[in-house]
C-alpha positions as a LaTeX table, in Angstrom:
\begin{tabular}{lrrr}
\hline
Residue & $x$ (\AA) & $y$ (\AA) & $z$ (\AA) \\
\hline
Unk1 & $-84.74$ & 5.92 & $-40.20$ \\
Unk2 & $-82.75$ & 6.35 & $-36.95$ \\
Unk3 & $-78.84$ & 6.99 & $-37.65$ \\
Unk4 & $-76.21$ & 5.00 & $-35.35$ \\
Unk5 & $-74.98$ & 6.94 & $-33.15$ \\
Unk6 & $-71.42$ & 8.54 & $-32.52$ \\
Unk7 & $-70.55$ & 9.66 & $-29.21$ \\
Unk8 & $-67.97$ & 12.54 & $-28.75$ \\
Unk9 & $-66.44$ & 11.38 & $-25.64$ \\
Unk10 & $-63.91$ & 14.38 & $-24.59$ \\
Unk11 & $-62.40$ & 17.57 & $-26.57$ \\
Unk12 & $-62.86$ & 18.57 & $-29.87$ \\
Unk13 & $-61.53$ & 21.84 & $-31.00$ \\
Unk14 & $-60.43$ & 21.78 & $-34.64$ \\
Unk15 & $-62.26$ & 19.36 & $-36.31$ \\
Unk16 & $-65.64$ & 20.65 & $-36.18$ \\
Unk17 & $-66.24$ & 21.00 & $-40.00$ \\
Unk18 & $-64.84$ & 17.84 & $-41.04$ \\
Unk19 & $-66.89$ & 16.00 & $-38.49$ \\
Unk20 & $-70.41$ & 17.70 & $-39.36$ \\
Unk21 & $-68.90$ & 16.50 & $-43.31$ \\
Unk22 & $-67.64$ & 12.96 & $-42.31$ \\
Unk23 & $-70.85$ & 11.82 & $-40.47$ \\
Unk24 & $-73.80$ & 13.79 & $-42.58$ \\
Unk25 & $-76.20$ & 11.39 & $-43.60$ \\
Unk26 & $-74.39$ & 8.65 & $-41.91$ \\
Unk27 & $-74.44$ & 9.04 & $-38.00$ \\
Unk28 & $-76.24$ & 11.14 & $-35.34$ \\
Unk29 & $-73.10$ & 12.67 & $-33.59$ \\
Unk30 & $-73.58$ & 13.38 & $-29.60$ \\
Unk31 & $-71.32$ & 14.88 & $-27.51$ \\
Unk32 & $-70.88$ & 13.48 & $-23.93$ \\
Unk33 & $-71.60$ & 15.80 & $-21.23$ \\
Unk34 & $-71.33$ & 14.03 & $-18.33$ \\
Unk35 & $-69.60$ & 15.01 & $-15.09$ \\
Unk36 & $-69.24$ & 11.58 & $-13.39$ \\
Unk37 & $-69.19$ & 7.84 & $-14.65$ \\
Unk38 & $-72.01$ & 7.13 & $-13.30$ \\
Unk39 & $-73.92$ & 9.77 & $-14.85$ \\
Unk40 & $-72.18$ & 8.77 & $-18.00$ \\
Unk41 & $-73.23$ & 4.55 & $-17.31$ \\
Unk42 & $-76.53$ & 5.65 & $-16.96$ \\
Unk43 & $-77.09$ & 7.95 & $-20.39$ \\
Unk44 & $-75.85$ & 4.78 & $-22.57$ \\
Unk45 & $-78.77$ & 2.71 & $-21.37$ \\
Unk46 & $-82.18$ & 2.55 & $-22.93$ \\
Unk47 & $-83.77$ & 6.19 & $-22.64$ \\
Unk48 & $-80.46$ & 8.14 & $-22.03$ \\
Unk49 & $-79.01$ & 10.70 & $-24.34$ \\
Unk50 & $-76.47$ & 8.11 & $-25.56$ \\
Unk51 & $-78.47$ & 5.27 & $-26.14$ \\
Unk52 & $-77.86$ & 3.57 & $-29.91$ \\
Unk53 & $-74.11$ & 5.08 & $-29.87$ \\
Unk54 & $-72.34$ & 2.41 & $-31.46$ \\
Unk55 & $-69.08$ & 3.86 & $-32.05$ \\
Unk56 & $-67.24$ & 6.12 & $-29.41$ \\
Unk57 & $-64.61$ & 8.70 & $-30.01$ \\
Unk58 & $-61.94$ & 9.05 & $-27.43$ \\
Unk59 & $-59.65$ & 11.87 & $-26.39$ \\
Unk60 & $-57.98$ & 11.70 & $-23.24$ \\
Unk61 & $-59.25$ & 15.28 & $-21.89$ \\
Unk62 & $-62.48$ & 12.73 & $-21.52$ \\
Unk63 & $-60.55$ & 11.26 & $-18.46$ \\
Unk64 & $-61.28$ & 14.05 & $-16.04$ \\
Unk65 & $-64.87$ & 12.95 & $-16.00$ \\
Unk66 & $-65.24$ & 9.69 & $-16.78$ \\
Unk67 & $-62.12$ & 8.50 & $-15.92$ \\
Unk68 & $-59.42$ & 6.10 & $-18.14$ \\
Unk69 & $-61.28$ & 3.51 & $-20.48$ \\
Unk70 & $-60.25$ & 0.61 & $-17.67$ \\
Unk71 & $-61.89$ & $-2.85$ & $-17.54$ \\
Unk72 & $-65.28$ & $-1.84$ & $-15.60$ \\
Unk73 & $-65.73$ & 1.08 & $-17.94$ \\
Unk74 & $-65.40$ & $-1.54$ & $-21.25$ \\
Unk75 & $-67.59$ & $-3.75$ & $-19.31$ \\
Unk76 & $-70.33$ & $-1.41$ & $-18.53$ \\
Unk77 & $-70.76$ & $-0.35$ & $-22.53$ \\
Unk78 & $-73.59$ & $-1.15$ & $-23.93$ \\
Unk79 & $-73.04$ & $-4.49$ & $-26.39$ \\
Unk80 & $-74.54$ & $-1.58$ & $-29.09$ \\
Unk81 & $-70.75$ & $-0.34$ & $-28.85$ \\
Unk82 & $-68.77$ & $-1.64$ & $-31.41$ \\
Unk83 & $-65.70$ & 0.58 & $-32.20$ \\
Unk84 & $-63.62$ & 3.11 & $-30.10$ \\
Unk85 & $-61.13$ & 5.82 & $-32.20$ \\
Unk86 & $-58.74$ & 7.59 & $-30.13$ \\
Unk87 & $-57.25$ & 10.12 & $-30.81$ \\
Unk88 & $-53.42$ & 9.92 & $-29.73$ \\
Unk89 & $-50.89$ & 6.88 & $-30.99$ \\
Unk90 & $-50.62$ & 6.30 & $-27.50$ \\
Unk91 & $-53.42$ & 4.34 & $-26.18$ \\
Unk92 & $-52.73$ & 3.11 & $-22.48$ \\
Unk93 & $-55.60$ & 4.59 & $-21.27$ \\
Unk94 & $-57.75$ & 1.92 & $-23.00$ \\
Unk95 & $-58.37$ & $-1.37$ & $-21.51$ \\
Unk96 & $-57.29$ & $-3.15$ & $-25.27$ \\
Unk97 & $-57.68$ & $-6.54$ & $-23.55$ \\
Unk98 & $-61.61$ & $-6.17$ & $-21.80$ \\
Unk99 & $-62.27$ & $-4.76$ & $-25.81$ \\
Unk100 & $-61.08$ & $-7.93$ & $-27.60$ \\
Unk101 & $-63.06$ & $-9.87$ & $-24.74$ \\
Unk102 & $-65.96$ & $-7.76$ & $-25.47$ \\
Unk103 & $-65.03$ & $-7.76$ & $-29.45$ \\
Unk104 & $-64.83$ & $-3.98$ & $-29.31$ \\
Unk105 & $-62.52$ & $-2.59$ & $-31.53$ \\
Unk106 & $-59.91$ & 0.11 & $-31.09$ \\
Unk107 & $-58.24$ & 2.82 & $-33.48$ \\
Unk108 & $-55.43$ & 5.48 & $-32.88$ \\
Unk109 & $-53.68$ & 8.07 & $-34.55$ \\
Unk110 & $-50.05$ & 7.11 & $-35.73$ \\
Unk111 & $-49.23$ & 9.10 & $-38.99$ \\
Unk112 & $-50.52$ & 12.30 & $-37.84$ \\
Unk113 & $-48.54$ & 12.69 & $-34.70$ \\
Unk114 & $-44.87$ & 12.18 & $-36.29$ \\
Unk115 & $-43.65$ & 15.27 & $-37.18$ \\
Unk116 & $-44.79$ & 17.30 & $-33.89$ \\
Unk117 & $-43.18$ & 14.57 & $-31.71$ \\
Unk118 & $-40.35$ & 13.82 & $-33.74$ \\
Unk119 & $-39.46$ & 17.41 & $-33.64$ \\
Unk120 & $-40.02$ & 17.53 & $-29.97$ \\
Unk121 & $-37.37$ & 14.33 & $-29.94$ \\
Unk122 & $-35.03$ & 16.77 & $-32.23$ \\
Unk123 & $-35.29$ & 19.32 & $-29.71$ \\
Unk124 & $-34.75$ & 17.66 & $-26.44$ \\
Unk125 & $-31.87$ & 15.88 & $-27.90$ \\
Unk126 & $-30.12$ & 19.17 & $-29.34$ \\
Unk127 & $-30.84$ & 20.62 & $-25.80$ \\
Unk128 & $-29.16$ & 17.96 & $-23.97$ \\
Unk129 & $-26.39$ & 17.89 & $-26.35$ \\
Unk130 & $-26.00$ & 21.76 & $-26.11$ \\
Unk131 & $-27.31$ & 22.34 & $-22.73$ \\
Unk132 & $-29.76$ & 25.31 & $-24.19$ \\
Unk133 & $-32.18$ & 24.70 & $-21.45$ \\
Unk134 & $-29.41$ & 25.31 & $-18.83$ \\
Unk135 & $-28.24$ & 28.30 & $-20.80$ \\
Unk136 & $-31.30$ & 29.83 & $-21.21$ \\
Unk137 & $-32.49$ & 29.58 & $-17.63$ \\
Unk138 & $-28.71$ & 31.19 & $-16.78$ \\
Unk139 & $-29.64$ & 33.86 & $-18.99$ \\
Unk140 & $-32.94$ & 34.22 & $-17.35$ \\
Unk141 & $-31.38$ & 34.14 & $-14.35$ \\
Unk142 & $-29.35$ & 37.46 & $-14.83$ \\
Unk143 & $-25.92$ & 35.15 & $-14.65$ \\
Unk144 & $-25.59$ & 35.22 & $-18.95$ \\
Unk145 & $-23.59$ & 31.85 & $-19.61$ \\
Unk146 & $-21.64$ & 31.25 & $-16.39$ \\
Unk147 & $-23.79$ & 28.09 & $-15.83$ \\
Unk148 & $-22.40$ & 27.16 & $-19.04$ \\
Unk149 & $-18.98$ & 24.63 & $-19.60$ \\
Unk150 & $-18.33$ & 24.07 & $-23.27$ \\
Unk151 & $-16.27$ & 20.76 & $-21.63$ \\
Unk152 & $-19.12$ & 19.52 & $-21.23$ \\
Unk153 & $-21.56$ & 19.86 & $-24.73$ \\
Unk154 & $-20.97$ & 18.69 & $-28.09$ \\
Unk155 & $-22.02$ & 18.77 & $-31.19$ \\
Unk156 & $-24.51$ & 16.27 & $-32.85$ \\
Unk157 & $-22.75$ & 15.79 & $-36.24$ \\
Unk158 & $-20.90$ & 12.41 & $-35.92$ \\
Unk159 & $-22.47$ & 11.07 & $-33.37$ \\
Unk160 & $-24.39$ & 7.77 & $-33.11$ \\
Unk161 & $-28.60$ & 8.01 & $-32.51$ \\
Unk162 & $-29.99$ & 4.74 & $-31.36$ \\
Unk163 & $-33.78$ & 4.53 & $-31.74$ \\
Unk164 & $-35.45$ & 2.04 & $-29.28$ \\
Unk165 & $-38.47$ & 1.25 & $-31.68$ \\
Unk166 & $-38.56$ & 2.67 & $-35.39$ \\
Unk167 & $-42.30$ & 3.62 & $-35.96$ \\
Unk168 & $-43.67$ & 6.52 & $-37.41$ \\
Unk169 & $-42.46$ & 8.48 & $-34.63$ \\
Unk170 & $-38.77$ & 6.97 & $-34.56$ \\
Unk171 & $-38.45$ & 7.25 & $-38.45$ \\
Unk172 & $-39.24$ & 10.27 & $-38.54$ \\
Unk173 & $-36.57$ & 11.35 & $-36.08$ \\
Unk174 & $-33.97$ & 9.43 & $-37.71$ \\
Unk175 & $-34.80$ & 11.49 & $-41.36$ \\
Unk176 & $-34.26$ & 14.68 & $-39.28$ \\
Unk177 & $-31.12$ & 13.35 & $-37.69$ \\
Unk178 & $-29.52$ & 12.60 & $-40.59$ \\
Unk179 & $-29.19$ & 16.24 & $-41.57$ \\
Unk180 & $-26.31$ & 16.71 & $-39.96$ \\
Unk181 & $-25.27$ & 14.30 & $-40.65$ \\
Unk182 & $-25.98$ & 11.80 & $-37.71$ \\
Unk183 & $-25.02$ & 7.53 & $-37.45$ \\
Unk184 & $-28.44$ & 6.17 & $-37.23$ \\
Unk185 & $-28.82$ & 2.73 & $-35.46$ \\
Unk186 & $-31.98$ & 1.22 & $-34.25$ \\
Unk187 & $-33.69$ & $-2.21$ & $-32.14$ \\
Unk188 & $-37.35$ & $-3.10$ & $-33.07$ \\
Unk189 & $-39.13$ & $-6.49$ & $-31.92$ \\
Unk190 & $-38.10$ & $-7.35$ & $-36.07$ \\
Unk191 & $-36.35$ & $-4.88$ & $-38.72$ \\
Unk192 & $-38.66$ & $-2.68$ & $-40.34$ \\
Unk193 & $-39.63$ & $-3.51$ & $-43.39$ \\
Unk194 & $-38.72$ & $-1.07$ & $-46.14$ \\
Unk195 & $-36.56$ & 0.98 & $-43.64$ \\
Unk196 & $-33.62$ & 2.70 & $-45.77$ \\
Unk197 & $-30.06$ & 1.34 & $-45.42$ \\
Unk198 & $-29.09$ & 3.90 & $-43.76$ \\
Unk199 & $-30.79$ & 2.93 & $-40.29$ \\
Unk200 & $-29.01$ & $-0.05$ & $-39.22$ \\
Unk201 & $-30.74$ & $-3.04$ & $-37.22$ \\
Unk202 & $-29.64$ & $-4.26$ & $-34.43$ \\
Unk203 & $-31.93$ & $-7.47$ & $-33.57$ \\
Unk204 & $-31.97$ & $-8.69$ & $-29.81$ \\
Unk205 & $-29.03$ & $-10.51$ & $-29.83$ \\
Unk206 & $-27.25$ & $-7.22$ & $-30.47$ \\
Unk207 & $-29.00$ & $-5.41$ & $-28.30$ \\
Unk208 & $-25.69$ & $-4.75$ & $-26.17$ \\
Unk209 & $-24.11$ & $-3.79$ & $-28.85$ \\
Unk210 & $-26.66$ & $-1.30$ & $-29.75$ \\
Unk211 & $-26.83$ & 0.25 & $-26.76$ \\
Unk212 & $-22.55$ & 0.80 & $-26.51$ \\
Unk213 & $-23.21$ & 2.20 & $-29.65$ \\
Unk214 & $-25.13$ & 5.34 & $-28.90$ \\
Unk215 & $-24.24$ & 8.48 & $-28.36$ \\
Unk216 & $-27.99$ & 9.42 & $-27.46$ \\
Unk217 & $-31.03$ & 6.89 & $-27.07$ \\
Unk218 & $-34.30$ & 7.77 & $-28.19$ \\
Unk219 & $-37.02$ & 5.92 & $-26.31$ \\
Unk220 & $-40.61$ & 5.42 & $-29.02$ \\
Unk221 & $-41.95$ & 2.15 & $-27.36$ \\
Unk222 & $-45.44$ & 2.31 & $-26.93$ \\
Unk223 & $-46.72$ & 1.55 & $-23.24$ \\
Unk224 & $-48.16$ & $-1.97$ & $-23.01$ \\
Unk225 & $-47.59$ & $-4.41$ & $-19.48$ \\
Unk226 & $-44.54$ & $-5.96$ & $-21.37$ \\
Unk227 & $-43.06$ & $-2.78$ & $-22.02$ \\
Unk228 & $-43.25$ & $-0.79$ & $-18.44$ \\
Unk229 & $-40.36$ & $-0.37$ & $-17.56$ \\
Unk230 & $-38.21$ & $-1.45$ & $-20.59$ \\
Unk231 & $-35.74$ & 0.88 & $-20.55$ \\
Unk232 & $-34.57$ & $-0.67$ & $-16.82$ \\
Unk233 & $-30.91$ & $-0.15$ & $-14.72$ \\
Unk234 & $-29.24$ & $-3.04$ & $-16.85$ \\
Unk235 & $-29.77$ & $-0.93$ & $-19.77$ \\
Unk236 & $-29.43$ & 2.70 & $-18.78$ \\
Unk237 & $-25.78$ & 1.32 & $-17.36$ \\
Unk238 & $-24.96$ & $-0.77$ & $-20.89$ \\
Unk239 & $-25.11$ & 3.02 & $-22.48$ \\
Unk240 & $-21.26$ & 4.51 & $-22.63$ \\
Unk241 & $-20.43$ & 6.68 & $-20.30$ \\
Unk242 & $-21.81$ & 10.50 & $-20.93$ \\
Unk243 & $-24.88$ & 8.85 & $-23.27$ \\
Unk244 & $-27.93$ & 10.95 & $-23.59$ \\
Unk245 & $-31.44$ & 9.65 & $-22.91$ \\
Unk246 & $-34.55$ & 10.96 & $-24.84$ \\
Unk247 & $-37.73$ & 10.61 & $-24.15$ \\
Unk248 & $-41.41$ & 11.51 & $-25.88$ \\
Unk249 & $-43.24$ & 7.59 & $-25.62$ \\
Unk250 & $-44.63$ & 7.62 & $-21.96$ \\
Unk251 & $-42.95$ & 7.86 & $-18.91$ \\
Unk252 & $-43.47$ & 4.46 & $-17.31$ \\
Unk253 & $-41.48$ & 3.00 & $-20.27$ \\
Unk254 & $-38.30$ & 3.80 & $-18.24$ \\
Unk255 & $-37.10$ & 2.84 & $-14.85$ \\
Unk256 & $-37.49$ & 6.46 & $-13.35$ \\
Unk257 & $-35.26$ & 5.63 & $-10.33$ \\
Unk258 & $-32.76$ & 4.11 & $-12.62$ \\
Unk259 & $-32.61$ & 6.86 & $-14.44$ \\
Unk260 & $-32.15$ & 9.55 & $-11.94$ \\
Unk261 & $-29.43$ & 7.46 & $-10.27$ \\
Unk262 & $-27.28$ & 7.55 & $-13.39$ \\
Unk263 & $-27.56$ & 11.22 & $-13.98$ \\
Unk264 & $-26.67$ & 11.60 & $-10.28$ \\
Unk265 & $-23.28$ & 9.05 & $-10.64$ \\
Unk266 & $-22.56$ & 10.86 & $-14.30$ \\
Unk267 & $-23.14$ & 7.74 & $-16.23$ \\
Unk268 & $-25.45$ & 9.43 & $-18.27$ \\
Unk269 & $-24.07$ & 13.21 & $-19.45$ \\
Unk270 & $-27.86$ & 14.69 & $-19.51$ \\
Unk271 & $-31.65$ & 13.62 & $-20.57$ \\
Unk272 & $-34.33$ & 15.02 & $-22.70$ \\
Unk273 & $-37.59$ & 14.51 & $-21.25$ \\
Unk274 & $-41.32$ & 15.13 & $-22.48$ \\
Unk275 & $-43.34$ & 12.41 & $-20.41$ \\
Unk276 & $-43.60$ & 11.09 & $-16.79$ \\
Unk277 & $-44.84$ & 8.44 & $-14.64$ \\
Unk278 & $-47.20$ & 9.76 & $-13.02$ \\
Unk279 & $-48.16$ & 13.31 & $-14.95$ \\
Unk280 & $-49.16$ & 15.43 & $-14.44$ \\
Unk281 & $-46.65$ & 15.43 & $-10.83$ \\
Unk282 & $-42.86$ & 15.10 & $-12.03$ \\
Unk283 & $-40.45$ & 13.77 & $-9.30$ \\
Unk284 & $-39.22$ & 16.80 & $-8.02$ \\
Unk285 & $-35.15$ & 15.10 & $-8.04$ \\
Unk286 & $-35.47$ & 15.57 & $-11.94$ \\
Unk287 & $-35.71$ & 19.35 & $-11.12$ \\
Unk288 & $-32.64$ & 19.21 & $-9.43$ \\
Unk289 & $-30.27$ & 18.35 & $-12.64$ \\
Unk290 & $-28.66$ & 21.16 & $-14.50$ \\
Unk291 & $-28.42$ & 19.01 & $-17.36$ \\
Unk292 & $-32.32$ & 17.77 & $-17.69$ \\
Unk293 & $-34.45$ & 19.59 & $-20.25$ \\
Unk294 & $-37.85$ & 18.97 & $-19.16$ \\
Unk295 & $-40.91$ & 19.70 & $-20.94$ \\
Unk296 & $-44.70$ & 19.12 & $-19.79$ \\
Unk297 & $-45.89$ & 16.16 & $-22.59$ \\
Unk298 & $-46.43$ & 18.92 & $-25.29$ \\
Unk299 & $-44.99$ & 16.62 & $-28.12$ \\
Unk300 & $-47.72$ & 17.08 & $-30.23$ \\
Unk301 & $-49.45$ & 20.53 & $-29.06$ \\
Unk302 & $-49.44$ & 22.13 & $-32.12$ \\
Unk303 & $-52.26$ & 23.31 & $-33.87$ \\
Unk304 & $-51.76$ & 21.50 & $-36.85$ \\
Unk305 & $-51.00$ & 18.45 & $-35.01$ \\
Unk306 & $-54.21$ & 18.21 & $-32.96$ \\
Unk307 & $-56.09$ & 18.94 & $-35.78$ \\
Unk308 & $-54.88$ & 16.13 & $-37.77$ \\
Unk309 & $-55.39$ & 13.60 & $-35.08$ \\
Unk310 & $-58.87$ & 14.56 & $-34.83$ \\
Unk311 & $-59.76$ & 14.38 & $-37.90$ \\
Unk312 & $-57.82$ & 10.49 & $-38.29$ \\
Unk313 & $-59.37$ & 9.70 & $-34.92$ \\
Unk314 & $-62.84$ & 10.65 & $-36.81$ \\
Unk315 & $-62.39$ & 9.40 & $-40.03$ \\
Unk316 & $-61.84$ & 5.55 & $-38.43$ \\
Unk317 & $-64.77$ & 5.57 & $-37.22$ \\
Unk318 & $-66.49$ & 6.87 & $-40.66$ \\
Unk319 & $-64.98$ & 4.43 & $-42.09$ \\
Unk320 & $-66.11$ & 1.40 & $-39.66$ \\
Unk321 & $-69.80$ & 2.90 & $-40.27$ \\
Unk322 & $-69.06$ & 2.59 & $-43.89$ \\
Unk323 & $-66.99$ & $-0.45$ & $-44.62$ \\
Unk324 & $-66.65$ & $-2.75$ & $-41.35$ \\
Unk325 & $-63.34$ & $-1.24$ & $-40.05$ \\
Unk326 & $-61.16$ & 1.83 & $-39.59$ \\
Unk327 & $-57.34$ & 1.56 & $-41.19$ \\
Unk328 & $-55.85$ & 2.26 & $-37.64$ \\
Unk329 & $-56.67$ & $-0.41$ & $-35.72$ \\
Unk330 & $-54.12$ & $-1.45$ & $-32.95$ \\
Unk331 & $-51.91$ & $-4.53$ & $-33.12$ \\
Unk332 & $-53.42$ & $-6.10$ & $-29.94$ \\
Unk333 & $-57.05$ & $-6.57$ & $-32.04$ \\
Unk334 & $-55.85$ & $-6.64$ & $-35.51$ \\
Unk335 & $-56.40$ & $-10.67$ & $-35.89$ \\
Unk336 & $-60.19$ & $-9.46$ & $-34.01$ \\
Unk337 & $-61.00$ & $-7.14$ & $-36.89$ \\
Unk338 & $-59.85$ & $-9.72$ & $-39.59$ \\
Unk339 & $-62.58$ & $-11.61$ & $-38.02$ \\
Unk340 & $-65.21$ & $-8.63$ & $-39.31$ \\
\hline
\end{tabular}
């Protein structure tokens, strides 16, 4: 009997064992070799080294070939195609709206990319507070701590954390925060359900509010059309004067020019920044502010991170070859897998 096939559509490093394991018996897996889309279009038709894949997993490494999974690419799969897991919780490099047209279904990571990105969150944020980054390129710089004012750092404990959006990511952030001990206040599209009393909600109509509130502002909105942009000039400017911004969503979720305008009037005391608009180029005016800690999107470049995501990215898929559907799918094609 001829297995379905599973097409390995970008890197895979760690997983290798667990993927020979979650598919033997079950699926022939394939990895795609292609240089070019076209070459890759071609190979999924009848008689080409992908033909029968019907699920397709998806790291974004895959992108230097075939480019982002955009409308024409969605459109070109073959109707075999029935599933895509990708590996990353963010998933803006996948048309979600050409795969609910085409009833394709779509599965990411969240779970196993908390800790490393939350930790990444920790860091930038205890960086900007502290200005390390500045001190240790002073030190680096043969000039010790001269770079250094202690007028103008502080310490985290008693300070105010707002979280714009309390996933995985968010919550995770807020349980490290409140080591020391940190005021934890957060804005979702509704209040988390089952979120401790000791993150506070602040719905839309407090948004204001929210934002006067915080000391720092930790950005974990996921990138969607509605959300580019989010964090925009009216906001940045309802933050108190000398607020912190974090950063480890994507880049595009704030107004970049806002931003770098209120660093350069002081209206906000220093950012924390993992992603960019347009990566891998960062603006080079960012460069330019002592009190920017800047970091190239390693939020979840650990070992044990990428290992993790690979094998949740995998397992979806075993399990839509086994029971119908992955756990992961995203919200935009949640009611399309109910439909299953």
């Amino acid at each position: 009997m001829t297995l379905p096939r599973v097409l390995i559509c970008g890197d895979l490093v760690w997983a290798h064992e667990e993927s020979k394991q979650l598919f033997h018996g079950l699926a022939d897996v394939v990895r795609m070799d292609s240089l070019d889309r076209a070459d890759f279009f071609a190979n999924l038709n009848q008689g080409g080294k992908y033909e029968g894949t019907v699920a397709i997993y998806r790291n974004n490494t895959s992108a230097e070939h075939v480019g982002v999974f955009d409308r024409a690419l969605i459109e070109a799969l073959p109707p075999g195609v029935r599933w895509i897991g990708h590996n990353g919780a963010g998933y803006d490099q996948i048309d979600v709206d050409a795969c609910k047209k085409k009833g394709i279904i779509v599965s990411n990571t969240p779970v196993a990319v908390d800790d490393a990105t939350a930790t990444t969150a920790l860091y930038l944020m205890i960086s900007a507070f502290r200005h390390f980054s500045q001190g240790e390129r002073s030190l680096r710089g043969g000039r010790w701590k001269s770079d250094i004012s202690s007028s103008l750092t502080h310490d985290l404990t008693g300070k105010t954390l707002a979280i714009l959006g309390l996933g995985g990511i968010g919550f995770r952030l807020a349980e490290l925060a409140r080591a020391f001990p940190m005021r934890i206040v957060y804005h979702s599209r509704k209040k988390v359900e089952g979120a401790p009393d000791w993150c506070e909600y602040f719905g839309q109509e407090r948004l204001d509010e929210f934002l006067g509130l915080a000391d720092v502002l930790s950005v974990h909105a996921p990138l969607r059309p509605d959300t580019e942009g989010l964090v925009s000039e009216e906001m940045i400017r309802k933050l108190k004067k000398g607020a912190i911004l974090v950063n480890t969503a994507r880049g595009k979720v704030i107004d970049e020019a806002a931003l770098i305008r209120a660093l350069e009037v002081g209206h906000l005391g220093a950012v924390g920044l993992d992603v960019y608009p347009n990566e891998p180029s960062v603006n080079p005016r960012l460069l330019d502010f002592p009190n920017a800690t800047l970091l190239p999107h390693m939020g979840t470049e650990t070992r044990d991170s990428q290992k993790k995501m690979e094998v949740r990215a995998l397992t979806n898929i075993r399990d839509f070859l086994i029971k119908g559907k992955g756990i992961d799918i995203v919200p935009e094609l949640r009611d399309l897998a109910t439909k299953l």
